[in-house]
N, C-alpha and C positions, 0 to 999 in steps of 0.2 A: 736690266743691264747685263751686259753681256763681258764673260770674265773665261778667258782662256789661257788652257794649263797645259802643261808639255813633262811632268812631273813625273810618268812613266817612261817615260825617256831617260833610263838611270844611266849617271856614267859609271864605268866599275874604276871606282878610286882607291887605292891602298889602304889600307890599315892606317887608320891614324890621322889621315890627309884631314885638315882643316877646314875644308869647303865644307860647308854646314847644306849637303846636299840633300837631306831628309827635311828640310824646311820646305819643301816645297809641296811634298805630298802630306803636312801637314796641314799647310795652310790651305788646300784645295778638298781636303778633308774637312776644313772647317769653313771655308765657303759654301760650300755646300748646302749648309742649314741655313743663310740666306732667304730670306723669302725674299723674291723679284729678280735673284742673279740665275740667269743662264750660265751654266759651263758647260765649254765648247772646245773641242779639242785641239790644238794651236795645228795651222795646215806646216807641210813641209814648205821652204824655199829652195828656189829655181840658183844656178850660178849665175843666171841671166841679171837677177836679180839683185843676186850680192854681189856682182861685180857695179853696181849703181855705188859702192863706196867701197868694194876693195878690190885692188890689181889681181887680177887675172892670173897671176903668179900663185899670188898666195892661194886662190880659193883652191887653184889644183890642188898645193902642197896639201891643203886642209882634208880635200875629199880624197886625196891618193896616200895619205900615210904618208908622205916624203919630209914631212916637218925634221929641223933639225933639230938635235938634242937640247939646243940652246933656246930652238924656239918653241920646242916646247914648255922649257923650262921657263922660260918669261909668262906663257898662258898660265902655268899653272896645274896644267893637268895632262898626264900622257896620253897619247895619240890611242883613239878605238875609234872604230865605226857607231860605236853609242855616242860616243860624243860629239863627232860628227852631223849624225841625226838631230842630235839634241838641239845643236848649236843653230841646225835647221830651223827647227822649231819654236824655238825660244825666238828668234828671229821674224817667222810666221807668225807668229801670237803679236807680237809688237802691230803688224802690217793689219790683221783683221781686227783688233783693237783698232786701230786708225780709220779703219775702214767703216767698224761700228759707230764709234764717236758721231764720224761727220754725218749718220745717220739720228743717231739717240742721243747725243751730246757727253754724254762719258761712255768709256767701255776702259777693260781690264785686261794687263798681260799678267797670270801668276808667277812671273818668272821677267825676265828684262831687266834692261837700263845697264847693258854690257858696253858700258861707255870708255873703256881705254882698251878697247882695238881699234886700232890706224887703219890705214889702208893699205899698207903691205905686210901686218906685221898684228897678231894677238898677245894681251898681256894682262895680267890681274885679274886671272880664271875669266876673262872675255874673248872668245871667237872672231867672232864678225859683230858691229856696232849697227845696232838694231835700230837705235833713234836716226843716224843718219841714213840707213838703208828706207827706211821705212818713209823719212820726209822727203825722202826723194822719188820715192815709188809713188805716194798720195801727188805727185808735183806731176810726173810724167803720164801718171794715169788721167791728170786735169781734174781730179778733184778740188784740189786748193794752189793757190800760186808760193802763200807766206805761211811757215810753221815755225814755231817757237820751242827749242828745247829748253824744258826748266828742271835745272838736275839739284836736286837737294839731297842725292847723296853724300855721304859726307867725304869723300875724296872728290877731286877734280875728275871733271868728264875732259880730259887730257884727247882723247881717240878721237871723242867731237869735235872737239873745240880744229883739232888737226884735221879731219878729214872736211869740215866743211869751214876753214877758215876764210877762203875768198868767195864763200859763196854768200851772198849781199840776201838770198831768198830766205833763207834760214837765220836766225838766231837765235844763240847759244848764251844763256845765262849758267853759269854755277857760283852756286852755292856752297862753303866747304872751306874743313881747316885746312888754314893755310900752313902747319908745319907738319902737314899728314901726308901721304902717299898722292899722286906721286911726287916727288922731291924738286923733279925738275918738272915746272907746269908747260903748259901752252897758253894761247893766248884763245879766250872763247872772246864774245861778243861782248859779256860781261860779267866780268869776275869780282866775286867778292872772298877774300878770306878772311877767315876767322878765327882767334885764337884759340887756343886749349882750353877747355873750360868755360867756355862763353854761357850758357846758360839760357833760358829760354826766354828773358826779358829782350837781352840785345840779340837774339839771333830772329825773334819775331819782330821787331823792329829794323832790322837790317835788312831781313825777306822784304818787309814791305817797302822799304825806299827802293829794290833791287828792282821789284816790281813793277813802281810806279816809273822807276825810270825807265825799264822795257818798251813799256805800255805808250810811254812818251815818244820811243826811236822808232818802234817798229809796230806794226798793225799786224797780228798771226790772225791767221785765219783755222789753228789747229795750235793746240799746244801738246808736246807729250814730256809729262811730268815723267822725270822720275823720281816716286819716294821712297828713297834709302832707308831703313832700319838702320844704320848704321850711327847716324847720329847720336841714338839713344845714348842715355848715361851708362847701363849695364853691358854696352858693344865694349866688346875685348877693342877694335881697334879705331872705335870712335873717338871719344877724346871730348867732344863738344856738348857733352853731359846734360840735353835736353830730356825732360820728362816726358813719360806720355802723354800726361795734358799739353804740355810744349808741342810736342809732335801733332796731335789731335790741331792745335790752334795752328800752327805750319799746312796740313792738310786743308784746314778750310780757308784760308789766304787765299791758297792759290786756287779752290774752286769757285769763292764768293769771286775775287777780281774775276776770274775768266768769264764767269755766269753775268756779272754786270756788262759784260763788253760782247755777249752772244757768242764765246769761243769755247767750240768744243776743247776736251780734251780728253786725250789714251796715257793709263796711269800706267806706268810699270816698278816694279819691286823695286828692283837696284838691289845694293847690296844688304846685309847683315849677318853679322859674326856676335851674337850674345853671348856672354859666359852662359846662361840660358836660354838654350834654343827655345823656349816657350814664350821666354821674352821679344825674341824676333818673329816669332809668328803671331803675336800678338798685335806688335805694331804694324805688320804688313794686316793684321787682320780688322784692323784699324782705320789703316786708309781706306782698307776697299769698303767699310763698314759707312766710312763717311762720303764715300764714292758715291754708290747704290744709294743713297737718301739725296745727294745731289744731281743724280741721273732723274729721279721721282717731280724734284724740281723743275730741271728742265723739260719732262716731259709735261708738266701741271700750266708749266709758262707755252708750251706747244699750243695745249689745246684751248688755251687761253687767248693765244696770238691769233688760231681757224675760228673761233668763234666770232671774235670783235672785228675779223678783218681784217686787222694790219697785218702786218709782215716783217718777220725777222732780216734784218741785212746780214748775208753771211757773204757777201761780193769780197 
């Protein structure tokens, strides 16, 4: 399986600043010991590219330094040419993760699921929105026609849900408390909120009706997950107080459904803010734990499917 990181691409953040930015050369430090994962280094992205989901306007602002004070301030993070790059990359990792999937049937962003940047407009330490740049690059490139975002972040993918609201090719499920960030939502394909505290009884029974009703509207031919750390009980600004086993049984939902119905998927982090950042690297170390054993799967179902002759429908 193939798992790519963009983690040396540090933004230089102040003193203080709350973005839990050393999580990521944590977790790629402990991928690593992985046996069966590749890491691979996330490529840059083109403006050609990220203008597939945001105005031409903003991407100048973003790569010319002109962001205003304000809009910086909504992202989250002041304006460097590190972060810049980052934002590149992080981006690029989403795009060759999708590009591996629909090869290997899983692949890894260590970084992604920057789901509330819009398309004119970054906010909630997110740049440019990876899920929708990317389901639209695998569209135009003719790889796939139908991709599925499934955000189990625990904030709404608000940036998604907005930038590809009329788009009937994509569908956007989230997942996510409903009295958490952001305040005022959008509308995805299909939303489920969830109260404070919900627990890993009704929030694994809720994934699965969320699921099966997906499954029912829409036929993806790609899914790209993203699984949040943030849900965890120990996230400063989770709130939906699932355990790791919770999360562990959340992660394979969505691999078992996709795996029965032959659809790939490209996992990406999303957020996490743990009072211990070990805590959050533990859960992202989690999914991609259960990721790479479900990669092994589909690749065991592969040589399974060239043996006997049949053939997988991935039309």
């Amino acid at each position: 399986m193939n798992a790519y990181y963009s983690d040396h691409f540090v933004l230089p953040l102040p003193p203080g600043h709350r973005f839990p930015m050393q999580k990521y050369r944590l977790l790629r430090e402990q991928v690593g010991a992985i046996a069966g994962i590749a890491l691979q280094e996330a490529p840059h992205t083109t403006n050609g590219v990220l203008a597939l989901a945001h105005h031409p306007r903003y991407i100048a602002a973003v790569a010319d330094g002109t962001l205003s004070a304000a809009e910086q301030r909504a992202i989250g993070f002041p304006w460097s040419l590190e972060m810049v790059e980052r934002s590149r990359r992080a981006t690029g990792a989403t795009i060759a993760a999708c590009r591996a999937a629909l090869r290997d049937g899983v692949a890894v962003n260590l970084a992604g699921g920057t789901h509330h940047a819009h398309a004119e407009r970054g906010e909630g330490f997110c740049v440019f929105n990876d899920s929708a740049i990317a389901a639209r690059l695998m569209q135009a490139e003719q790889r796939v026609r139908r991709v599925a975002v499934v955000d189990l972040d625990v904030h709404q993918g608000n940036g998604t849900a907005s930038i590809l609201a009329r788009d009937e090719s994509v569908f956007t499920l989230s997942l996510h408390g409903e009295r958490n960030y952001p305040f005022a939502k959008e509308t995805s394909d299909l939303d489920v909120g969830l109260a404070d505290g919900t627990g890993d009884g009704a929030y694994l029974a809720a994934l699965e009706e969320a699921l099966v009703t997906m499954f029912a509207r829409f036929t993806p031919q790609l899914i790209i997950f993203l699984a949040g750390a943030d849900p965890h009980e120990g996230d400063r600004l989770g709130r939906l107080k699932l355990s790791m086993a919770g999360l562990a049984a959340r992660d394979e939902l969505v691999f078992r459904q996709a795996n029965e119905r032959g659809v790939p998927v490209a996992v990406t982090m999303g957020g996490g803010y743990g009072k211990n950042i070990d805590d959050t690297v533990a859960v992202h170390l989690q999914t991609i734990t259960i990721a790479a054993r479900h990669a092994r799967s589909w690749d065991a179902n592969k040589n399974k499917v060239a043996d006997d002759g049949s053939q997988r429908d991935m039309s």
